[in-house]
C-alpha positions in Angstrom: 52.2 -155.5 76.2 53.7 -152.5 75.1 51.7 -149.9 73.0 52.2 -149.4 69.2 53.1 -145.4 70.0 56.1 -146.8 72.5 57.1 -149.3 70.1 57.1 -146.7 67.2 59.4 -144.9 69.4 61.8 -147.8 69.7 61.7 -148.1 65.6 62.7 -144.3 65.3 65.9 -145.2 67.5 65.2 -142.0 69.5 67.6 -141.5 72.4 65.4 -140.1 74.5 61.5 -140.1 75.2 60.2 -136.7 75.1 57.9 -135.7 78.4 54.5 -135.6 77.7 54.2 -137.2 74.3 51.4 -139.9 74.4 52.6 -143.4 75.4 49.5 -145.0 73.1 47.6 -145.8 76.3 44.8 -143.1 76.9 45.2 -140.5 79.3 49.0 -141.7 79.8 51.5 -139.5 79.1 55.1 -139.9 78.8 56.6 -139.3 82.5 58.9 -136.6 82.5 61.8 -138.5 85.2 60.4 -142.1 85.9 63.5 -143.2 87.6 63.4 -140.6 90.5 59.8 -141.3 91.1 59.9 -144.4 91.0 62.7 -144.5 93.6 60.7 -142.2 95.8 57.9 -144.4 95.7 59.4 -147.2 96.4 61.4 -145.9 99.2 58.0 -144.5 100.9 56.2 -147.1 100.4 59.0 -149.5 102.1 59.6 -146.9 105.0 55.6 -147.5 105.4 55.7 -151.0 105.3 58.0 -151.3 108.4 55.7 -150.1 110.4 53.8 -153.1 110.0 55.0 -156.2 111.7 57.4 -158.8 110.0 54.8 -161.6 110.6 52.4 -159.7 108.4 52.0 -161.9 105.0 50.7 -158.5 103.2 54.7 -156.8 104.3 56.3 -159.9 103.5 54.9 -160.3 99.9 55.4 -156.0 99.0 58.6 -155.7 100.4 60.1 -158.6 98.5 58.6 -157.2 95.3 59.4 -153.7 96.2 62.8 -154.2 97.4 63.2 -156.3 93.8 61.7 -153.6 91.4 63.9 -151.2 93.5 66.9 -152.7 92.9 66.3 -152.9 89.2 65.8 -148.9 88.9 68.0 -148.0 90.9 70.7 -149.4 89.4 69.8 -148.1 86.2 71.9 -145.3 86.4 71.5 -142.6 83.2 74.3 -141.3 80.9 76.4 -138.6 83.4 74.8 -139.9 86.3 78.5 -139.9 88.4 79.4 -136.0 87.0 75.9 -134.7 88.1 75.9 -136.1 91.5 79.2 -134.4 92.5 78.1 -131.6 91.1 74.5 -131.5 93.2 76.4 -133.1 96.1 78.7 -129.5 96.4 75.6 -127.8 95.8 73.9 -129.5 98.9 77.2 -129.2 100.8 77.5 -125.4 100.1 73.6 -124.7 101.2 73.4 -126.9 104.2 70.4 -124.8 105.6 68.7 -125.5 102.5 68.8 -129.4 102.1 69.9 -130.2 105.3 73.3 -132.7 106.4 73.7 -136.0 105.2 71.2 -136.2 101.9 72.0 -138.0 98.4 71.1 -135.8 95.5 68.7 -138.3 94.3 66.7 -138.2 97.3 66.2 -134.3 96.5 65.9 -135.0 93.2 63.0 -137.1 94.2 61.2 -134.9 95.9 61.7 -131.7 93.3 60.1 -134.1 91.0 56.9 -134.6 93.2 56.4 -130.9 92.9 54.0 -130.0 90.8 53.0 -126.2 89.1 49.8 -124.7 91.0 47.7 -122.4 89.8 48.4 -119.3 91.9 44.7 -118.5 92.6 44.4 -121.7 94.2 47.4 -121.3 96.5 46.2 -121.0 100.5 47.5 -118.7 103.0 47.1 -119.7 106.4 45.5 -122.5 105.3 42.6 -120.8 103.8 41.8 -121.1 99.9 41.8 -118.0 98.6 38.4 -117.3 96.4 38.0 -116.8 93.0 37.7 -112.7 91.8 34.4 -111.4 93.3 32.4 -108.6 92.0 30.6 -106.1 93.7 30.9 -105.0 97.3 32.9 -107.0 99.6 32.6 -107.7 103.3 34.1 -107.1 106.3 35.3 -110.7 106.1 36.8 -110.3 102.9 38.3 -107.0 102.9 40.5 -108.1 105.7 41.9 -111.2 104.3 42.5 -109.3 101.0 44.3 -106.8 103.2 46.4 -109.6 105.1 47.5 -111.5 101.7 48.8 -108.0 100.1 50.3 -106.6 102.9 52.2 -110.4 104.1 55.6 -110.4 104.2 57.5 -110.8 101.0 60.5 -113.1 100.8 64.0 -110.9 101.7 66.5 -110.2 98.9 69.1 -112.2 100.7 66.9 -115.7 101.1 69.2 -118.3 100.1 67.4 -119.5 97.6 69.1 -122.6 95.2 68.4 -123.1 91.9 68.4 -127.6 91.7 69.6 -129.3 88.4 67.4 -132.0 87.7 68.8 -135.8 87.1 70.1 -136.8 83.9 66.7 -138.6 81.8 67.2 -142.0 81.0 67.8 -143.1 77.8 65.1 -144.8 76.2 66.9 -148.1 75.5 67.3 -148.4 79.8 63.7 -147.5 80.2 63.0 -150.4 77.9 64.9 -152.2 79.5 63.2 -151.9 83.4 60.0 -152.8 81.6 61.0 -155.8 80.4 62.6 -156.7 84.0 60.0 -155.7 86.0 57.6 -157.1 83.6 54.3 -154.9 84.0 53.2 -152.9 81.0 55.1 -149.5 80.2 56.9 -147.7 83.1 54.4 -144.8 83.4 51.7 -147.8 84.2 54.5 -149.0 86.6 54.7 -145.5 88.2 50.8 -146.1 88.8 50.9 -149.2 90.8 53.7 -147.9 92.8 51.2 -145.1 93.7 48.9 -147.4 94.2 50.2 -149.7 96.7 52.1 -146.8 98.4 48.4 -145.5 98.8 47.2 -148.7 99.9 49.9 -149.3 102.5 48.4 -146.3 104.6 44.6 -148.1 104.5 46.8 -151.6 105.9 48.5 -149.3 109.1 45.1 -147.7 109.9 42.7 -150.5 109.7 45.5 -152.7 110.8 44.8 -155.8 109.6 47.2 -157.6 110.6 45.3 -158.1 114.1 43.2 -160.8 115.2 39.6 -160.3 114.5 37.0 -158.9 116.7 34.9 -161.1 116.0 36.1 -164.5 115.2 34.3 -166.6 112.6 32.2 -169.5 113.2 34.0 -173.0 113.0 33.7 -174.7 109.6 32.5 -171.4 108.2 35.4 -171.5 105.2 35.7 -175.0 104.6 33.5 -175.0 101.9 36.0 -173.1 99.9 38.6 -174.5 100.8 40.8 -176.5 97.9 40.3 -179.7 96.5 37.2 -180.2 98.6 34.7 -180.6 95.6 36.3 -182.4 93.0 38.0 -185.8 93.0 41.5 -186.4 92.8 43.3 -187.2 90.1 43.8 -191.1 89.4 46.8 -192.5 91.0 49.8 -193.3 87.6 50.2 -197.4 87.8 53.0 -198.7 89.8 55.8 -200.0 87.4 56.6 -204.0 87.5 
């Protein structure tokens, strides 16, 4: 069911959604690019899921339903799609060091997108958080490290550093549209169980369950639950003449 806000949107004809306006769900903000991170989760979460055998029912029943959903957004492409792929496909092949050989600009897309703004206080070097502002006298301990982070090396002039042009927003008539295929609330709430079950695929490989118990259960222990057991059947339809 889709919230009045989303629906209001719709009315209004807007082309776009704007980022960040409220969806009408609390707490649930309008997702800035869906369609790459949706894609990124999707393609995790499948990498993930090969890892577990094919005669797992758990990878059986995700991928089918992640391979579907990921069909549907992907080819859902957004108005200059084609134009801004050859442009960020030059851009990749003129900074090879950068992105590396062989990469689709959506994959990079993808991952620009997961990147989110940090405050720079809480930004570790050497894999130390660094400390809110302290007053007083330091120690020993502390004057050093402050010493380290100012004298660090700063990045050169010449670092080839590459400005990325994000992917073209879809339009809010195709996000409507994936909603109503995939069938599971807004696309922002979509976004959520793909994290989900991309989380959840990492508790599956390291308690792999997929193996035979330790302990196996004793006989007859389920068959209490099992169906049909408890209530009669249902009476037979007379036989015709």
């Amino acid at each position: 069911m889709k919230s009045s806000s989303r629906l209001l949107a719709a009315v209004k004809s807007e082309r776009f959604l704007t980022p960040g306006n409220p969806t009408g769900l609390t707490g649930l903000l309008t997702h800035p690019a869906p369609r790459s991170q949706l894609i990124y989760l999707y393609s995790s979460t499948l990498d993930k899921l090969s890892k577990i055998p094919e005669y797992s029912v758990y990878r059986q029943s995700a991928e089918a339903i992640t391979k579907q959903r990921l069909d549907i957004v992907d080819n859902t492409k957004p108005p200059g799609y084609e134009e801004w792929v050859q442009r960020a496909q030059q851009r990749i092949n003129d900074h090879p060091n950068v992105f590396g050989k062989d990469r689709h600009p959506s994959s990079i897309f993808s991952l620009a997108q997961m990147t989110e703004e940090k405050d720079p206080r809480d930004i570790s070097w050497d894999g130390i958080k660094q400390p809110g502002a302290l007053e007083g006298t330091r120690t020993e301990e502390e004057r050093a490290r402050a010493y380290k982070i100012i004298t660090r090396a700063a990045v050169t002039p010449d670092a080839d550093i590459v400005q990325w042009e994000n992917e073209p927003p879809l339009e809010a008539s195709q996000i409507a549209d994936i909603e109503d295929r995939i069938g599971a609330g807004l696309i922002e709430e979509i976004i959520q169980v793909a994290e989900g079950e991309n989380t959840l695929v990492d508790t599956i490989l390291e308690a792999k369950s997929w193996e035979e118990l330790s302990e196996k259960p004793p006989q007859g222990q389920w068959e209490y639950f099992a169906r049909d057991q408890h209530t009669p059947g249902t009476q037979e339809p007379p036989k015709g003449k």
